[in-house]
C-alpha positions as CSV (number, residue, x, y, z in Angstrom):
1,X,46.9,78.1,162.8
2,X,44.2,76.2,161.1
3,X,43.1,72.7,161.8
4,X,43.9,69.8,159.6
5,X,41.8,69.3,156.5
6,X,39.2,66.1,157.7
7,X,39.0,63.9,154.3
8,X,35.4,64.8,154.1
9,X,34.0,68.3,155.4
10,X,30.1,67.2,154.9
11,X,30.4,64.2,156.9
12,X,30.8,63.9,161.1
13,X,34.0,62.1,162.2
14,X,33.9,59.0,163.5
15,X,32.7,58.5,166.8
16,X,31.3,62.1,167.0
17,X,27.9,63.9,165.9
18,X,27.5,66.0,163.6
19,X,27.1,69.9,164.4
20,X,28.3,73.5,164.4
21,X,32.0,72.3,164.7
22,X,31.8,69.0,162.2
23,X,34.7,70.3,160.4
24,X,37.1,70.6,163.3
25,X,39.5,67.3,164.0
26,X,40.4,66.1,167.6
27,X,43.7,67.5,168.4
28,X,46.6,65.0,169.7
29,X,46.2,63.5,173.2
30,X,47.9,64.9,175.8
31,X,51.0,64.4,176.4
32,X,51.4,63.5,172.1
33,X,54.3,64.9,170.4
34,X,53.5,67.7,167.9
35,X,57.2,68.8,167.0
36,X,55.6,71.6,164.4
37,X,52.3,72.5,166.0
38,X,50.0,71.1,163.3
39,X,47.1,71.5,165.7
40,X,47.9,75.0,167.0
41,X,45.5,78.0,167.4
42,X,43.2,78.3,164.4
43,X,42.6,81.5,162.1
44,X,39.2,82.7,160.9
45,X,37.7,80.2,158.3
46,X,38.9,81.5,154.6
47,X,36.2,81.5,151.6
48,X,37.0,78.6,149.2
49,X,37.3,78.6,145.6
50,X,34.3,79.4,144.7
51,X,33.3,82.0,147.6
52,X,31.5,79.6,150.2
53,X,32.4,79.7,153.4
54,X,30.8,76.9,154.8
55,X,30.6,74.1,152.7
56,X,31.7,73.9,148.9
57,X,31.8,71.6,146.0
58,X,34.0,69.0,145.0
59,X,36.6,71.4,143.4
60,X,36.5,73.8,146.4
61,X,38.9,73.9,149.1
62,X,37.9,72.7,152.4
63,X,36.1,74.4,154.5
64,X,38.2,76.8,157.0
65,X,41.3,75.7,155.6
66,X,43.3,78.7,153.8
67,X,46.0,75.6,152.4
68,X,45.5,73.3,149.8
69,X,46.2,69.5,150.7
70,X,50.0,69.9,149.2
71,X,50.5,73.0,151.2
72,X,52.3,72.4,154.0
73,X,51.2,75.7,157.0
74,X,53.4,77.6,158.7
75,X,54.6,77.7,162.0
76,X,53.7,80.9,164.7
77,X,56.4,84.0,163.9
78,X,59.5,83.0,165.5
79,X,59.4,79.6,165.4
80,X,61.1,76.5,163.3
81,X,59.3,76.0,159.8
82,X,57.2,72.8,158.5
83,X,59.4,69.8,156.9
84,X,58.7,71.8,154.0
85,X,61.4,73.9,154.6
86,X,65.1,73.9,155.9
87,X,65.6,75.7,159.0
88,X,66.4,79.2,158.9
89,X,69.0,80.7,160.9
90,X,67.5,83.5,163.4
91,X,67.1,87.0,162.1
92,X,70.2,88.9,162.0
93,X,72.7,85.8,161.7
94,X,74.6,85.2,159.1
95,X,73.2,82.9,156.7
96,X,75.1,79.9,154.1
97,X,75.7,80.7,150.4
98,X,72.9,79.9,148.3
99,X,72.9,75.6,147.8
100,X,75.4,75.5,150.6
101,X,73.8,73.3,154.0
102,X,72.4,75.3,156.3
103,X,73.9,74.4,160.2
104,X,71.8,73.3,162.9
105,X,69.3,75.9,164.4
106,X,71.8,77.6,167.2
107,X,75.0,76.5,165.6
108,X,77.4,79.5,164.3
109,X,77.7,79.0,160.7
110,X,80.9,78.1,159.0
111,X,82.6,74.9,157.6
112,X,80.9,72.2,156.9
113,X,78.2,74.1,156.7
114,X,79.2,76.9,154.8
115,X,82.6,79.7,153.9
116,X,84.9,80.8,157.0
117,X,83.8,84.3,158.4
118,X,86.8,86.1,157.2
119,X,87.8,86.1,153.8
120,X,91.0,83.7,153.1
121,X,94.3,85.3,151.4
122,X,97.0,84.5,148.8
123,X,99.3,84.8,151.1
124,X,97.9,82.4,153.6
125,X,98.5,79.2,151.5
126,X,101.9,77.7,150.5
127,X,103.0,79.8,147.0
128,X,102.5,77.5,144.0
129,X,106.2,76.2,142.6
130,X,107.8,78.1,139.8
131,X,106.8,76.1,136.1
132,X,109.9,74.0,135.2
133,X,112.7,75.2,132.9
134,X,112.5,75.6,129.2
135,X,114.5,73.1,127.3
136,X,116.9,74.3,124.8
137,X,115.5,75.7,121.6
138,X,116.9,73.1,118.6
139,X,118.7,75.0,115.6
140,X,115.9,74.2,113.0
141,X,113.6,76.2,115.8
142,X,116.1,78.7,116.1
143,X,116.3,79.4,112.3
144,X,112.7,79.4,112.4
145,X,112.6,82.0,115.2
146,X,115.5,84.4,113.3
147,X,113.3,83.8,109.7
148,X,110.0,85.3,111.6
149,X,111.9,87.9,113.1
150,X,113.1,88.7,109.6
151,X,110.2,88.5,107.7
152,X,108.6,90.5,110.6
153,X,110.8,93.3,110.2
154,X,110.9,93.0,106.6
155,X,106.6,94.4,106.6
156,X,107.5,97.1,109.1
157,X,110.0,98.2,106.8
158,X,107.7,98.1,103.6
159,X,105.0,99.9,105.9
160,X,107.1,102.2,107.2
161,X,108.1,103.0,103.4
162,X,104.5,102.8,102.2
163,X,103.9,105.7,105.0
164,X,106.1,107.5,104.0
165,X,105.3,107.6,100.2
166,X,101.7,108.4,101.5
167,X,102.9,111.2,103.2
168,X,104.9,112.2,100.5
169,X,102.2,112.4,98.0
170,X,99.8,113.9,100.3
171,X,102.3,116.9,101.2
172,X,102.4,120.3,99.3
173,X,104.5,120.4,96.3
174,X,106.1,123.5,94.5
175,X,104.3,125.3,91.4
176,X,107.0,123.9,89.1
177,X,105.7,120.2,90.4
178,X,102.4,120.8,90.2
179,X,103.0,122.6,86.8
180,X,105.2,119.8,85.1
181,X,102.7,117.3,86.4
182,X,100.1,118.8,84.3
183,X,102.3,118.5,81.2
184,X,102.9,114.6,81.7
185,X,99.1,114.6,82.4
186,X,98.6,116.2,79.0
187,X,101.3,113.8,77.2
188,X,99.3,111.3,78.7
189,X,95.8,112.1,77.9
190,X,97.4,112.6,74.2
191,X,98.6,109.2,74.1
192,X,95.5,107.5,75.5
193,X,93.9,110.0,72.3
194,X,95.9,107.7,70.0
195,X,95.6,110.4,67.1
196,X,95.3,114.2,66.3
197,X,96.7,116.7,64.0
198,X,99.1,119.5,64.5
199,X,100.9,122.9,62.8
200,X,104.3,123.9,64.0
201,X,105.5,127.4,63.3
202,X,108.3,128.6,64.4
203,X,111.4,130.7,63.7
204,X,115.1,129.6,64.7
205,X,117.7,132.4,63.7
206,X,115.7,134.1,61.3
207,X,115.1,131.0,59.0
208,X,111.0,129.9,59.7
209,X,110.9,125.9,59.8
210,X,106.8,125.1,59.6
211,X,105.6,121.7,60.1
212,X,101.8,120.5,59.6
213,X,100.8,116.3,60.5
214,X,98.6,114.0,61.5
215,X,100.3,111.6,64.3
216,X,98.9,107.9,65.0
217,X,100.3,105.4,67.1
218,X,102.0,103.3,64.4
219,X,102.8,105.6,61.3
220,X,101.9,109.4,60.8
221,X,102.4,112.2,58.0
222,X,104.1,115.4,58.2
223,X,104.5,118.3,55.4
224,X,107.6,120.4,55.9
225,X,108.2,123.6,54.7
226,X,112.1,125.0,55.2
227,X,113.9,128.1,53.7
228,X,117.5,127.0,53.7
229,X,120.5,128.6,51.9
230,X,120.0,127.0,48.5
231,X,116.6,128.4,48.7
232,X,112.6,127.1,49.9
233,X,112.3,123.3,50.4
234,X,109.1,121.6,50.5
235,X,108.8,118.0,51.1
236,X,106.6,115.3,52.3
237,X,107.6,112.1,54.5
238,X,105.1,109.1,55.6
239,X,105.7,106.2,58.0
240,X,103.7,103.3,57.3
241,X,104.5,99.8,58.3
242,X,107.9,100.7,59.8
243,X,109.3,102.3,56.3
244,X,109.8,106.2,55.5
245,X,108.6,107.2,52.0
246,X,110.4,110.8,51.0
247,X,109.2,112.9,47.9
248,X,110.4,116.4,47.7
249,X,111.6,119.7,45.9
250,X,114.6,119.6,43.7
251,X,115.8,121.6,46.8
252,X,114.9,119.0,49.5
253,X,116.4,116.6,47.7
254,X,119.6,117.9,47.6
255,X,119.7,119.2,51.0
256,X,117.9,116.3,52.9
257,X,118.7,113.3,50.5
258,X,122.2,114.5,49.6
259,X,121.5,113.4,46.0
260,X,124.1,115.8,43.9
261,X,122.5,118.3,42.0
262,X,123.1,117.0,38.5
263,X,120.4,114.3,39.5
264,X,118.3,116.3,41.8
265,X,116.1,117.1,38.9
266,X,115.0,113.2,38.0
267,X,114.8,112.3,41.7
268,X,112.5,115.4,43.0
269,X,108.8,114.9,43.1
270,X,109.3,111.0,43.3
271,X,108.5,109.0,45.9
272,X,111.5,107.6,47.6
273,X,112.1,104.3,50.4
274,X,113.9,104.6,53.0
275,X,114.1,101.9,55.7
276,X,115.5,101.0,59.1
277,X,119.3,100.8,59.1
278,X,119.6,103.6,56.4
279,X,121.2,106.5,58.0
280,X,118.8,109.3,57.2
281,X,116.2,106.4,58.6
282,X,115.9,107.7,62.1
283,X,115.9,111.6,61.6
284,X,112.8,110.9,58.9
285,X,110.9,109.0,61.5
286,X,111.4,110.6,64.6
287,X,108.4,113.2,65.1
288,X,106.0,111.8,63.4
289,X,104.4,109.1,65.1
290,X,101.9,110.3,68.3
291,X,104.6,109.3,71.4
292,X,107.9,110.4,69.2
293,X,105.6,113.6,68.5
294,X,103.9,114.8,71.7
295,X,107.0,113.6,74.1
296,X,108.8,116.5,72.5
297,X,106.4,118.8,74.5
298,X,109.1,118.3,77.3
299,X,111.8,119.9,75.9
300,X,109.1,122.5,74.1
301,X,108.9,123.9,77.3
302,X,110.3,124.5,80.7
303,X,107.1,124.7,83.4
304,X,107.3,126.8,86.2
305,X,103.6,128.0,87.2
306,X,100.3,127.3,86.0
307,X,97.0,129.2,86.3
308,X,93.5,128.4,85.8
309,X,91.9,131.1,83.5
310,X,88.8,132.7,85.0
311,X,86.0,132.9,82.3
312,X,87.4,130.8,79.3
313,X,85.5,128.9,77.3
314,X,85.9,126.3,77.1
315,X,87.5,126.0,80.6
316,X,91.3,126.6,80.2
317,X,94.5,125.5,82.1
318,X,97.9,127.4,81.4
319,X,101.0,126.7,82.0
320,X,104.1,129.0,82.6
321,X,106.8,128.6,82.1
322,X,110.5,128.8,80.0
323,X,111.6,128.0,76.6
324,X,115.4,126.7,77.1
325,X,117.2,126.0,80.1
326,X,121.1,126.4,79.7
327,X,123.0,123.1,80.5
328,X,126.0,124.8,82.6
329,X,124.1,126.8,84.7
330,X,120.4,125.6,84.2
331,X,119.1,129.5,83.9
332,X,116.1,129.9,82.0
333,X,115.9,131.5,78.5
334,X,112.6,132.5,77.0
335,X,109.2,132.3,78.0
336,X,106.5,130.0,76.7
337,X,102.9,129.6,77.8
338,X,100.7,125.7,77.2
339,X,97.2,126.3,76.6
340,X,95.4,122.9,78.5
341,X,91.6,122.0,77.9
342,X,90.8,121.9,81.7
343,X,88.5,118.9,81.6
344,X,90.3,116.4,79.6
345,X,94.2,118.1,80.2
346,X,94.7,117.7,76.6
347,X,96.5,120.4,74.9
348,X,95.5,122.7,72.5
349,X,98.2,125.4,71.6
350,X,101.9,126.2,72.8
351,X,103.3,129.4,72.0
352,X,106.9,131.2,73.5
353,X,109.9,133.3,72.1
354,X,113.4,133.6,73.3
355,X,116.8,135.5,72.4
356,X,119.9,134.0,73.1
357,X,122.7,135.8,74.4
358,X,124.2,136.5,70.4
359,X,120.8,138.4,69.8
360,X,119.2,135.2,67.9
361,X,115.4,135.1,67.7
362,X,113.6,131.6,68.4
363,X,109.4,131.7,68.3
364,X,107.1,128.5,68.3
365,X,103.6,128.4,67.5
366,X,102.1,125.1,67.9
367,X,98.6,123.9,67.9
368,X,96.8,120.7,68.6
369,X,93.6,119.5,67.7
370,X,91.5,116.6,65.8
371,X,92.1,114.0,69.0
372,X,90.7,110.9,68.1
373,X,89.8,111.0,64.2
374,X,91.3,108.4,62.0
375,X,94.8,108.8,59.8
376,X,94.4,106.9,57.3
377,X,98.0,107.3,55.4
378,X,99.1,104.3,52.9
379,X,102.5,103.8,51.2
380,X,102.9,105.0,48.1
381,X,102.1,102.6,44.8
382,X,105.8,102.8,43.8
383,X,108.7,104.3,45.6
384,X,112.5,104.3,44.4
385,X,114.8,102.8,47.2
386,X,117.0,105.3,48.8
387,X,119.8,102.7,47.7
388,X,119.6,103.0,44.2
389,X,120.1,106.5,44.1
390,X,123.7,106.4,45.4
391,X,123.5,108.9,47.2
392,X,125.7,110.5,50.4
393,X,123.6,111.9,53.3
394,X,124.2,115.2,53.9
395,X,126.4,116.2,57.0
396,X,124.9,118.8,58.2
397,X,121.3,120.5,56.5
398,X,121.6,124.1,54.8
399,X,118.4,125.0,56.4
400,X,119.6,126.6,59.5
């Protein structure tokens, strides 16, 4: 090991003269204790800091000394460190957790010094004591309790529902389904329209019964052309403001107003006012506004299928379906077809024919169109009340 650093390396020790080995201390006196061999064997001088090796400035290390002054050196291999260090157990021992003391050099390790050699089980130790009993639950807790319980069971049911409805929705549906939900959808889209105009044709035992109207969402117009058994009737009906205002034929006045046929002649071509709580009231104003129009596009027709058409233009929906379903046996009677615009699922024409089982012949032509465009329909400058003509509504109309 190196000697011990003298505090200066260019100046002889006291008592001694300076030469080859200056920088080389007196060891301890015979017979001194030197417990870590401070003054052992030295190495080969080491270069200082700034590559002298004998010698060196101020900020160089000494001379021969590999340590700085705060270094403490090391012992020979084998043997007990400096007071730097604790002691080390020999190699091969088992050595103390990390922070735990270390035991005397020689001593087998263990408590105090450090864990027992075998690990330590469960089972060797007393168990612990079971926790103490649970005192009785009050009723205000137990209501408490039953009220989660309830309300717990209460959002599994409603989720178990909601699946259900999802899976519902989600699974495949017949072609009548799908088909009659493209109807609604076409009712719908109508409504959300707010206006359009329309032309009925259509045919019921022989007689033809043609309608032509523009439908709003308040009021509406219709023109209605009949042949009935006292001949062709031709009349007119508007809805504005929640009153019906008639003018017709001398023929539609006798066979819708009931007005006798001595009078018909100074009553037809007049405007006539018919309000709510009149009898002939809700027969003039059903039809003519856009809901109490379009929603008779359910009984119109009785959906089955539906197609898309390939190459239409514009792109086309139809649906198939049935023009009367019999209310005994619910068989089918007819067939009828809805033309849908496939974009918007509005309709544009419904056509179908049937024969009953007496041999009488039913058609319908009906178109749609004009969605959107303003009615303008006003009441008319002076109308006679329906009152004042003392009149008796017909019981049943001579027009089929």
């Amino acid at each position: 090991m190196p000697d011990e650093p003298t505090p200066n390396a260019g100046s002889p020790p006291q008592g001694g003269a300076a030469g080859p080995d200056a920088n080389v201390g007196a060891g301890p006196a015979p017979g001194e204790d030197d417990p870590y061999h401070w003054h052992g064997p030295s190495s080969p001088p080491l270069r200082g800091a700034h590559g002298a090796e004998t010698g060196g400035g101020e900020e160089d290390s000494p001379v021969g000394t590999p340590y700085w002054p705060h270094q403490a050196p090391q012992g020979p291999y084998g043997q007990p460190q400096g007071p730097y260090q604790a002691p080390q157990a020999p190699y091969g021992q088992p050595q103390a957790p990390y922070g735990q003391p270390q035991a005397p050099y020689g001593q087998p390790q263990g408590p105090p010094y450090g864990p027992p050699p075998f690990p330590s089980y469960p089972w060797a130790y007393p168990p612990p004591p079971p926790p103490p009993p649970r005192a009785p639950r009050s009723p205000e807790e137990r209501r408490r309790r039953t009220r989660r319980g309830l309300a717990f069971a209460g959002v599994l049911i409603l989720a178990v529902g909601a699946g259900i409805g999802i899976g519902a929705s989600i699974a495949p549906t017949s072609p009548s389904s799908i088909a009659a939900s493209l109807v609604n959808r076409a009712i719908a889209q109508v409504m959300h329209a707010g206006t359009y105009h329309y032309v009925e044709r259509s045919t019921a035992f022989g007689v033809p019964d043609n309608i032509a109207g523009d439908a709003a969402p308040n009021g509406g117009r219709q023109v209605i052309l009949q042949r009935c058994s006292g001949g062709t009737t031709y009349f007119h009906l508007r809805l504005v403001r929640g009153i019906v205002y008639f003018k017709g034929t001398r023929v539609a006045v006798v066979d819708q107003l009931g007005v006798p046929a001595a009078r018909a002649a100074s009553v037809a071509e007049k405007w006539v006012k018919v309000v709510k709580g009149e009898k002939l009231y809700a027969g003039f104003a059903d039809g003519i506004t856009t809901a109490s129009n379009i929603s008779q596009l359910r009984t119109a027709i009785i959906p089955t299928a539906s197609r898309a058409l390939p190459n239409s233009s514009p792109p086309s929906t139809e649906v198939l379906g049935a023009l009367f379903k019999t209310s005994k046996h619910h068989r089918t009677i007819g067939t009828a077809s809805l033309l849908l615009d496939t974009p918007s699922g509005l309709p544009r024409t419904l056509r179908g024919t049937a024969t009953s089982a007496s041999g009488s012949h039913y058609t319908i032509a009906w178109s749609f169109g004009r969605y959107g465009e303003k009615v303008h329909v006003v009441a008319p400058p002076s109308a006679v009340p329906y009152a004042s003509l003392h009149a008796t509504p017909p019981a049943k109309s001579t027009c089929g």
